[in-house]
Every structure is written in C-alpha cells, then in structure tokens.
Backbone bond lengths (Angstrom), bond angles and torsions (degrees), N, CA, C in turn:
res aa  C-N    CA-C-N  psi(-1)  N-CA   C-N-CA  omega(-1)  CA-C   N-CA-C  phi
1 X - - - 1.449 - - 1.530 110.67 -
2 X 1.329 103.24 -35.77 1.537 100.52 -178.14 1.788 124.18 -69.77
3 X 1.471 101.76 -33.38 1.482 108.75 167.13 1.288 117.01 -54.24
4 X 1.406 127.48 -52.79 1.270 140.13 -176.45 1.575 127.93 -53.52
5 X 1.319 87.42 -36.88 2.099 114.96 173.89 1.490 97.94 -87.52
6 X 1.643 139.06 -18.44 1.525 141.13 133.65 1.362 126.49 -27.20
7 X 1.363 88.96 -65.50 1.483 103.10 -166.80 1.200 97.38 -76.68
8 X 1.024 132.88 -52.13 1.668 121.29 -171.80 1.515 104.50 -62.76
9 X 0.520 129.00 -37.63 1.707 124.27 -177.43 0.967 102.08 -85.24
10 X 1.587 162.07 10.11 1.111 145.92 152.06 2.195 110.96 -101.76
11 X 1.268 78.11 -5.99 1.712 96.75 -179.86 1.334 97.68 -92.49
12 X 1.226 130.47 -40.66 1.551 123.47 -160.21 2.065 93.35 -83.50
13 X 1.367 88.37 -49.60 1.523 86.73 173.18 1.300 117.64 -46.24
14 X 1.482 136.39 -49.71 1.336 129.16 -158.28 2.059 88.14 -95.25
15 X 0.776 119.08 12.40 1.691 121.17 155.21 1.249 115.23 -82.20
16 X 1.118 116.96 -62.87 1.691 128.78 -172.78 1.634 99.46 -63.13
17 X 1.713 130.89 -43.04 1.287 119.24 173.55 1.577 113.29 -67.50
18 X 1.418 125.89 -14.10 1.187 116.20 -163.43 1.685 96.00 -93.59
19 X 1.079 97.19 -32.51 1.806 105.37 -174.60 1.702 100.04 -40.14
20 X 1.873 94.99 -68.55 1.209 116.32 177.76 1.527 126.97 -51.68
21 X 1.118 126.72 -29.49 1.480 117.94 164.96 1.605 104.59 -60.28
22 X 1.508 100.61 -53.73 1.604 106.28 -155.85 2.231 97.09 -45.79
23 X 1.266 94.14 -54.87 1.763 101.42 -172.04 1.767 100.87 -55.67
24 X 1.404 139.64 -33.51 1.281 130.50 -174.12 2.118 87.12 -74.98
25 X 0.770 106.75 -58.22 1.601 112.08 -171.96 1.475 109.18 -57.53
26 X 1.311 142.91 -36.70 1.416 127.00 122.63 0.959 158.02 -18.86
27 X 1.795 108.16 -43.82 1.738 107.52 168.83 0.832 90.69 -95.19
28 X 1.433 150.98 -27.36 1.431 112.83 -178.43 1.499 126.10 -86.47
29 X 1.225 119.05 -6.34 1.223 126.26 145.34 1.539 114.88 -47.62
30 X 0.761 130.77 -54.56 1.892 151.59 151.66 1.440 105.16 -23.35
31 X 1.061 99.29 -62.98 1.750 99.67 -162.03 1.992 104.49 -70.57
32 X 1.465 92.22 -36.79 1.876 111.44 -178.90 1.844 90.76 -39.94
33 X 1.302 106.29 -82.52 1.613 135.62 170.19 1.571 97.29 -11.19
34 X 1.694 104.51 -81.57 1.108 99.78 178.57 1.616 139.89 -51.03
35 X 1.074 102.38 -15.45 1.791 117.80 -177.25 1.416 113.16 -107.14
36 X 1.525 111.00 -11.23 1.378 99.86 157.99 2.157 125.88 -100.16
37 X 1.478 79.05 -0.19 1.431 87.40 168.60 1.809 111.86 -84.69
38 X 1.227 108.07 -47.60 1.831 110.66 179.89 1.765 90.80 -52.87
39 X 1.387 116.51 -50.23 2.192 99.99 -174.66 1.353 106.59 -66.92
40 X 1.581 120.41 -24.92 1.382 99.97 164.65 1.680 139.69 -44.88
41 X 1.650 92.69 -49.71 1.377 119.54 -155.64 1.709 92.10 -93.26
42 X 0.891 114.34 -2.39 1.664 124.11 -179.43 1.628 109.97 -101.70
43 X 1.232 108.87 -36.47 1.730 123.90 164.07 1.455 120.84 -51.27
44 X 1.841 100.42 -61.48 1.459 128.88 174.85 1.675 107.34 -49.68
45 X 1.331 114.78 -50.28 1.771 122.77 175.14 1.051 116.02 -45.38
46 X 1.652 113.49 -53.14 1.282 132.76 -179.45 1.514 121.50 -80.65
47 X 1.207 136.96 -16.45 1.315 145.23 143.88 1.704 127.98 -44.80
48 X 2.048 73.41 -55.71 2.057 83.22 160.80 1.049 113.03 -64.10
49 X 1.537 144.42 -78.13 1.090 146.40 -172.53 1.803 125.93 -52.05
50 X 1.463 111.03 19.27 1.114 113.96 -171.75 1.435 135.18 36.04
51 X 1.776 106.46 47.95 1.226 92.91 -168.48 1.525 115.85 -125.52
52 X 1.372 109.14 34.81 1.187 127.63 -154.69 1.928 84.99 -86.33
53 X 1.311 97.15 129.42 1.659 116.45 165.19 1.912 112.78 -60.34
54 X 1.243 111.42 168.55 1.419 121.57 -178.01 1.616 92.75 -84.59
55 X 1.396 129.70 -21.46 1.515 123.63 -165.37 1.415 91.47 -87.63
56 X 0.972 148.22 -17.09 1.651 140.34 -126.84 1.898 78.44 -118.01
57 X 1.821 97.54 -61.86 1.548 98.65 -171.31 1.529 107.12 -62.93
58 X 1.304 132.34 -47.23 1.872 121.04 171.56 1.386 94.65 -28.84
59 X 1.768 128.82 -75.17 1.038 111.62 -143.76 1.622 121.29 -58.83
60 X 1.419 113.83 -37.60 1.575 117.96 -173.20 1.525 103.83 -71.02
C-alpha cells in the first residue's frame, strides 16, 4: 500500500510540473508572436514614411 500512495504522488507531481512547463512554453510563445507583430507594424510605419535606411534595403 505504501508503494502505491509513492507512486501516485510522484506521478501527480510530475503532472502538475508538466502542465506547468507546457503554460510557461505557451506564453512565451505568445509574447514571441506578439513582438514580432509590433516589428511588423513598426516596419509597415517605416516603409510608409520612407524611412527605410540603405542598410535595411541591402539586406532584403
């Protein structure tokens, strides 16, 4: 009986850490997303406004 009340508690534990990685590895996937959309929309500004450098255009 005692192994069994072991194992489950070291099983439930490595559940609750797996949950928890997965949700940190989500938002920051999230935030990635989100921060490559603001350089988008920061690109797009700067395209309009003609203010794109000669280094910026070499690279593309």
């Amino acid at each position: 009986m005692d192994l069994f009340f072991y194992i489950t508690i070291i099983v439930a534990l490595s559940l609750i850490y797996y949950g928890y990685d997965k949700k940190k590895s989500y938002e920051l996937k999230m935030k990635k997303i989100e921060l490559e959309g603001k350089r988008l929309d920061l690109e797009l500004k700067k395209a309009e406004n003609g203010t794109f450098s000669a280094e910026q255009e070499r690279n593309d």
